[in-house]
C-alpha atoms as one frame of an Amber mdcrd trajectory, in Angstrom:
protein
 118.147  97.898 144.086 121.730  99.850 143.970 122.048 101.622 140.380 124.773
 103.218 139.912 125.880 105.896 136.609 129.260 106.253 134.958 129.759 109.675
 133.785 131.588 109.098 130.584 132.771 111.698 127.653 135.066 111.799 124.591
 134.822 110.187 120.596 135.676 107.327 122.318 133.116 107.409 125.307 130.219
 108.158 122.762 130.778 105.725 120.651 131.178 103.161 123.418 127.794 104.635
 125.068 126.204 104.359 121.756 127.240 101.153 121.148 125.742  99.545 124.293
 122.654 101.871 123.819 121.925 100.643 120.869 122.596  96.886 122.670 120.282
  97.392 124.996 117.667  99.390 122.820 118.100 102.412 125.504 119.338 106.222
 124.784 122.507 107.329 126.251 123.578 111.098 126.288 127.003 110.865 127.679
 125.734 109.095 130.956 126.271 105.254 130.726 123.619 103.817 133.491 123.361
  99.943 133.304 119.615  98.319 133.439 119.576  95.446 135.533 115.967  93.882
 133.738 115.645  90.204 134.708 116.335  87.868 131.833 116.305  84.105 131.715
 118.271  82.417 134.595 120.737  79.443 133.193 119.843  76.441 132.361 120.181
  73.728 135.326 123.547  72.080 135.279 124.456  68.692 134.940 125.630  66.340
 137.689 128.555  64.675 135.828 129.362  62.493 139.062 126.208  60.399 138.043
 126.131  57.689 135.732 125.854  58.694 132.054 122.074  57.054 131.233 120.830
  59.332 134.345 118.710  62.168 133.527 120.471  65.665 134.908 120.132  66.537
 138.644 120.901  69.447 140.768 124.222  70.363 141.811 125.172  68.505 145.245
 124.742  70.290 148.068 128.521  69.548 148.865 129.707  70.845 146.146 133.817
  71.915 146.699 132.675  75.461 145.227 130.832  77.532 146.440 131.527  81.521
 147.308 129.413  84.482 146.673 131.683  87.807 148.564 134.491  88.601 149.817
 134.758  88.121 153.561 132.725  84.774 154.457 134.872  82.327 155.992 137.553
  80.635 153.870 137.422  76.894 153.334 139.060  76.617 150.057 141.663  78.396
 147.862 143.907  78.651 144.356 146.714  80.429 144.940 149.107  80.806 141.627
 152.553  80.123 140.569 155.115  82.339 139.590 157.585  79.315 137.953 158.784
  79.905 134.896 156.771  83.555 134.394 157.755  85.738 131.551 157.655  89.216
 131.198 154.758  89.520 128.185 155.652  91.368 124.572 155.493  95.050 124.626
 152.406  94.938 122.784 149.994  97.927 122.384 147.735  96.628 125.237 150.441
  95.535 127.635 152.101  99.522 127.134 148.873 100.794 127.743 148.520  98.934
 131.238 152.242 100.283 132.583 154.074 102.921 132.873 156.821 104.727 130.984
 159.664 103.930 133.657 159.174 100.049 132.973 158.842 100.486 129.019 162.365
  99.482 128.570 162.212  96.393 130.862 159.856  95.076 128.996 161.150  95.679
 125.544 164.374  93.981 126.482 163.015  91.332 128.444 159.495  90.721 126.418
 159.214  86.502 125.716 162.051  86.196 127.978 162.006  85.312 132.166 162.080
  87.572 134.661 165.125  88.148 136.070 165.667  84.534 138.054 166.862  86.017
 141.515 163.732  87.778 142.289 161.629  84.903 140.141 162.981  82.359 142.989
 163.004  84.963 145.622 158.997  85.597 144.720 158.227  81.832 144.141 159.388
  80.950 147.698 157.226  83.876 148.809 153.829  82.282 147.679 155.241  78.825
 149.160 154.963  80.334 152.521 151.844  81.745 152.002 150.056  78.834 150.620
 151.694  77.073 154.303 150.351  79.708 156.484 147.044  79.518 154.559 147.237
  75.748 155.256 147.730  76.570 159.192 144.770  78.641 159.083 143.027  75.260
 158.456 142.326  76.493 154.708 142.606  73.668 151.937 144.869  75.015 149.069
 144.977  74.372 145.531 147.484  75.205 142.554 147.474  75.594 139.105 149.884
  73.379 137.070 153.254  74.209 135.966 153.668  75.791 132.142 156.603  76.773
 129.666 155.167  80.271 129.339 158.100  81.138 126.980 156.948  78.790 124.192
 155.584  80.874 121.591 151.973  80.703 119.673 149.956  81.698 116.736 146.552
  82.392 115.725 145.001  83.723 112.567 145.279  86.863 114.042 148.770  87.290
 116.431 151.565  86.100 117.494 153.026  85.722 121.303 154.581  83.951 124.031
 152.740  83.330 127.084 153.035  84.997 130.344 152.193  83.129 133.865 149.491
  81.568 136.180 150.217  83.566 139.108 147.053  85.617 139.362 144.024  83.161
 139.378 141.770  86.426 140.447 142.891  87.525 136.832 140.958  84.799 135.165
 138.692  82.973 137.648 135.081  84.593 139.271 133.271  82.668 141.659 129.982
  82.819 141.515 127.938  80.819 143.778 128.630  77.116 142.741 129.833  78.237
 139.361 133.293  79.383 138.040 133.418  81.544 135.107 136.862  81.531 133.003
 137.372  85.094 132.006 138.454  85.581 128.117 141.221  87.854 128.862 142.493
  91.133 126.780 146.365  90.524 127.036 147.161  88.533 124.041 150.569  87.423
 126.336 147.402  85.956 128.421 145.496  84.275 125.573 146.433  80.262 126.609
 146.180  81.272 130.632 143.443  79.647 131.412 145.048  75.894 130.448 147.159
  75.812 133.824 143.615  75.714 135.447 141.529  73.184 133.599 142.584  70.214
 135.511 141.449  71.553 138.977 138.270  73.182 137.370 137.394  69.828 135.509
 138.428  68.205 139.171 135.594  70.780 140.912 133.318  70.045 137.666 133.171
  66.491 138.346 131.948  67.082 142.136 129.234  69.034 141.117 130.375  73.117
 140.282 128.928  74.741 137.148 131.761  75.905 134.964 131.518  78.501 131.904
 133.796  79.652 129.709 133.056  83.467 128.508 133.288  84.402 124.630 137.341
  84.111 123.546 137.844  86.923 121.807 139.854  86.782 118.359 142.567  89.769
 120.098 142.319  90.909 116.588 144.208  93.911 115.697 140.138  95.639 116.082
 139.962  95.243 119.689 142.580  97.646 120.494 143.297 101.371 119.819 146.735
 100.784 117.632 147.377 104.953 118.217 146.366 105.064 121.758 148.022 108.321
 122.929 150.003 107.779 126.110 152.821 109.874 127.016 152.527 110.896 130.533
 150.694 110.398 133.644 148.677 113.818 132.916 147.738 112.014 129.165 146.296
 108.775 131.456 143.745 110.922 133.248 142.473 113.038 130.358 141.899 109.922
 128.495 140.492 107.808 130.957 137.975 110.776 132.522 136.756 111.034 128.652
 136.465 107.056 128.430 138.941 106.563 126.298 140.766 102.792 126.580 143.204
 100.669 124.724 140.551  98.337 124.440 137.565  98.822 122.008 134.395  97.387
 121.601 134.985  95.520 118.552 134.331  92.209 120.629 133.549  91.198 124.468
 136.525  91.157 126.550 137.442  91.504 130.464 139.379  90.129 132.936 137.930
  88.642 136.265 139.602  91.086 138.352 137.588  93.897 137.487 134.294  92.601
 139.625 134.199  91.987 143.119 131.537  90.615 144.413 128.579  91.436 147.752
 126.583  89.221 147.478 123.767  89.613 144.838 125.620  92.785 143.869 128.553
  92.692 141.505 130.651  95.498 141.181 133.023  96.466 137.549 134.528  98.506
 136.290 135.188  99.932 132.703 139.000  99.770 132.711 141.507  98.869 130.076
 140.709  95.275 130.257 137.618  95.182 130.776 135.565  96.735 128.028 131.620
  97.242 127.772 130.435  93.846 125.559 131.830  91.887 128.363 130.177  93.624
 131.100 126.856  93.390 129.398 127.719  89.263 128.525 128.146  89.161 132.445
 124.802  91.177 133.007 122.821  88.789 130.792 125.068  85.719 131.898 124.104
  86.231 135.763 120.727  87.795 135.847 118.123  87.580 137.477 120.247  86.253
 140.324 123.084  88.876 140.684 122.576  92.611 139.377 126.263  93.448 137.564
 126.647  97.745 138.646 129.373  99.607 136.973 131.226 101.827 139.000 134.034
 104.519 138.116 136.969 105.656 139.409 139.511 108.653 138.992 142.289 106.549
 137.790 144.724 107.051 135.035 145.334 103.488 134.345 142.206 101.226 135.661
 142.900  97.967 135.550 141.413  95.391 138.093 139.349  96.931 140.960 140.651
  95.396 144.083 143.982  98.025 144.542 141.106 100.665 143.879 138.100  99.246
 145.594 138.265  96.167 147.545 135.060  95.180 149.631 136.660  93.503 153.094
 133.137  92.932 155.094 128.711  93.392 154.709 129.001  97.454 154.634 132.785
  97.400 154.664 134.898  99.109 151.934 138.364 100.080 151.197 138.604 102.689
 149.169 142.084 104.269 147.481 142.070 107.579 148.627 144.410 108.380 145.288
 141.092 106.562 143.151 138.106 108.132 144.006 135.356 106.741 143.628 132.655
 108.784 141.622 129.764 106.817 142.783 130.622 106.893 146.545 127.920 108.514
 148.132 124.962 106.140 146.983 127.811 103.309 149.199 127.408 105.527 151.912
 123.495 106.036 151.888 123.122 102.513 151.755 124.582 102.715 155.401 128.263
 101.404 153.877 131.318 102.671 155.866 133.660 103.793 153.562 137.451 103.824
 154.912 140.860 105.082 153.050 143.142 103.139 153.847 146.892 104.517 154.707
 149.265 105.517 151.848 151.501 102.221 151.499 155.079 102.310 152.673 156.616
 100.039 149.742 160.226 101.933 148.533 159.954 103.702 145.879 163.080 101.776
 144.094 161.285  98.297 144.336 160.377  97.269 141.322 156.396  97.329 140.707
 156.483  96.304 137.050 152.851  95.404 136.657 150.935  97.259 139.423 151.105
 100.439 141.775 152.107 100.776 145.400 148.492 100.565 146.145 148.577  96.334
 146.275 149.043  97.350 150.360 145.316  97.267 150.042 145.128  94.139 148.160
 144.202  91.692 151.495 142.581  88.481 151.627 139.955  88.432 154.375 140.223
  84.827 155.850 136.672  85.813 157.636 135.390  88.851 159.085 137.704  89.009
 161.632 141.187  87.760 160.185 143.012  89.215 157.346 145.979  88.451 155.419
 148.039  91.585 154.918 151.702  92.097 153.899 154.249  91.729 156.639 156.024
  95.230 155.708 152.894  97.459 155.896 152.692  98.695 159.649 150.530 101.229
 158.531 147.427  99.212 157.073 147.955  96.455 159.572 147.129  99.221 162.478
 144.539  99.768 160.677 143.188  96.766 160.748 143.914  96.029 164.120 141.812
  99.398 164.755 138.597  98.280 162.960 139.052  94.933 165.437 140.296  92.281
 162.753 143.325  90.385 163.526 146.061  90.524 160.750 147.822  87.165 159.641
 151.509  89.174 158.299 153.464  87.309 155.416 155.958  89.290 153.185 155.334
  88.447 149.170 156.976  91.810 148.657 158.779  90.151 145.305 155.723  88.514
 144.517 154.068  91.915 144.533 156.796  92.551 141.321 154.643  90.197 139.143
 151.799  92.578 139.463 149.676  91.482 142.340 148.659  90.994 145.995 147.001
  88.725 148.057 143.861  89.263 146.885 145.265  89.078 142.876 147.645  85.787
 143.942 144.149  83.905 144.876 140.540  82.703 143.617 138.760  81.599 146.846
 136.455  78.398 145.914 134.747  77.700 148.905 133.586  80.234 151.587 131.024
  79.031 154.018 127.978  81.541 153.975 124.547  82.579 151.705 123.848  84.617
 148.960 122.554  87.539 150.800 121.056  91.011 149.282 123.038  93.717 151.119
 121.737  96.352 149.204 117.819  96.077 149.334
């Protein structure tokens, strides 16, 4: 079994260790090493396709959802929607997650649109994708249409919504089941309701479905002083462990695991806090062991622009992110490769996200990857590791704050859990 240690330091990184120490019952001295201990498996789902007076039986073996990595082949998809997206509040959490060029974007524009040109420009962007993805003989799904500008309250804050254009955001795969993530963007809070119909659709054929713990996005769960004021201030606090988030309550975001198998790979990022990981732990055990891996990022947030697993022993890794836990990839006989720095402008607008999304591909299979039409660079590279690259431009789409890999969930990939680690 892969174990893998985050070296973590700071008030903030103590307390957090000590926190899940005292969780788990374990000591922690600045190192935070997750224990992967079986505990009780779920209890068996039940077939809601049979009649209601029938006892419970076991999910169908043609069940519509069913995935467990990255690179099997492709049957089924949800790609998202960029209509009527709005640029969130500028909200403590949402100023932690960008950067200080884009600060005044999104205090003028918070609650509001984006700007409609490049909203329409980026909405027929995913149209042709979700066609091409539809040529490759893949069956696509989408998440309904919402007013993302209407505002909401709960006991505890106020906000307008944001978009359903990142399904990878909120939605993890597992096997047969999906798991809604709760989310840590309050702009992000009602999400999840442009998805229910198709998960209650894939619910009714047979896939588990869980909801994690919503959290309250009480004014607790995030540092209200958290001191950013320059790139240099992003890597001191994150190499001491120091997040917007807290630990007040379990929160994370989807995006922050990817998945090999019976190995699950997170990270600790700004969205993703420590009581979530260790909900997933306990949620998925004994069947998948959850590792938490680190990176030398000043702004982690979602793993697969930093580490995005493309094939059994196959990794991209940002050579700009580091991983700190690299080596025990590469003695498990993992080829690690660094992809090429991306060739996006710098004057397009990445409002959400880094140029790094060149690295955020959807493998269709082993062999076939979907990879954006303006990177020559990584598609060579590709083509040099002997997968064919399917090229479609989303460059606006990349504006909302994601790539391929972010604009998808994949439901059905046709393959077995597999151990590629023992």
């Amino acid at each position: 079994m892969l174990r893998v240690r985050c070296l973590r330091g700071g008030s903030r990184g103590a307390e957090a260790a000590h926190y899940i120490g005292w969780r788990l019952g374990r000591a922690f001295t600045g190192w935070v090493q997750q224990s992967f201990q079986s505990t009780q498996a779920a209890t068996a789902s039940q077939n809601p396709c049979a009649a209601a007076d029938k006892a419970t039986s076991p999910v169908p073996k043609d069940c519509p959802v069913c995935s467990y990595n990255e690179w099997d082949p492709l049957e089924e998809v949800i790609v998202g929607r960029a209509e009527n997206a709005c640029v969130p509040p500028f909200s403590v959490e949402v100023k932690a997650n960008t950067y200080d060029k884009y600060w005044a974007f999104y205090q003028k524009y918070g609650g509001q649109s984006f700007p409609k040109d490049h909203l329409k420009k980026a909405i027929a962007e995913i149209e042709e994708m979700c066609n091409i993805l539809k040529r490759e003989g893949i069956i696509v799904k989408r998440p309904d249409p919402i007013d993302w500008s209407v505002k909401y309250k709960t006991p505890d804050f106020e906000s307008t919504g944001m978009y359903a254009a990142m399904p990878r955001d909120i939605l993890l795969v597992v096997g047969n089941e999906i798991i809604e993530a709760p989310m840590a963007w309050r702009a992000r809070f009602f999400e999840y309701r442009a998805y229910r119909q198709i998960i209650k659709e894939y619910f009714n054929c047979g896939a588990k479905w869980t909801t994690a713990p919503k959290p309250t996005m009480a004014d607790e769960l995030y540092d209200q002083d958290y001191p950013i004021h320059s790139v240099e201030d992003r890597h001191k606090l994150a190499a001491q462990g120091k997040f917007v988030t807290t630990e007040f309550e379990p929160c994370f975001d989807a995006a922050d695991f990817i998945r090999a198998g019976r190995d699950i790979f997170v990270q600790r990022s700004q969205v993703t806090n420590y009581m979530g990981i260790e909900w997933m732990r306990r949620h998925l055990a004994p069947d998948y062991r959850v590792h938490v891996i680190s990176f030398k990022d000043p702004n982690p947030m979602h793993i697969d622009a930093t580490f995005n697993i493309i094939g059994p022993g196959l990794v991209l890794s940002n050579p700009d992110r580091p991983c700190h836990q690299i080596e025990l990839f590469k003695k498990a006989g993992w080829t690690v490769i660094r992809p090429p720095v991306p060739l996006i402008p710098d004057d397009h607008p990445l409002w959400m996200s880094s140029k790094w999304l060149s690295m955020n591909v959807l493998m269709l299979d082993e062999k076939r990857v979907m990879v954006d039409a303006n990177e020559t660079s990584i598609q060579k590279m590709f083509e040099n590791l002997g997968i064919s690259t399917i090229k479609v431009n989303i460059r606006h789409a990349n504006s909302l704050g994601g790539g391929f890999h972010c604009w998808t969930c994949d439901i059905r990939r046709r393959g077995t859990l597999q151990s590629y680690f023992d």
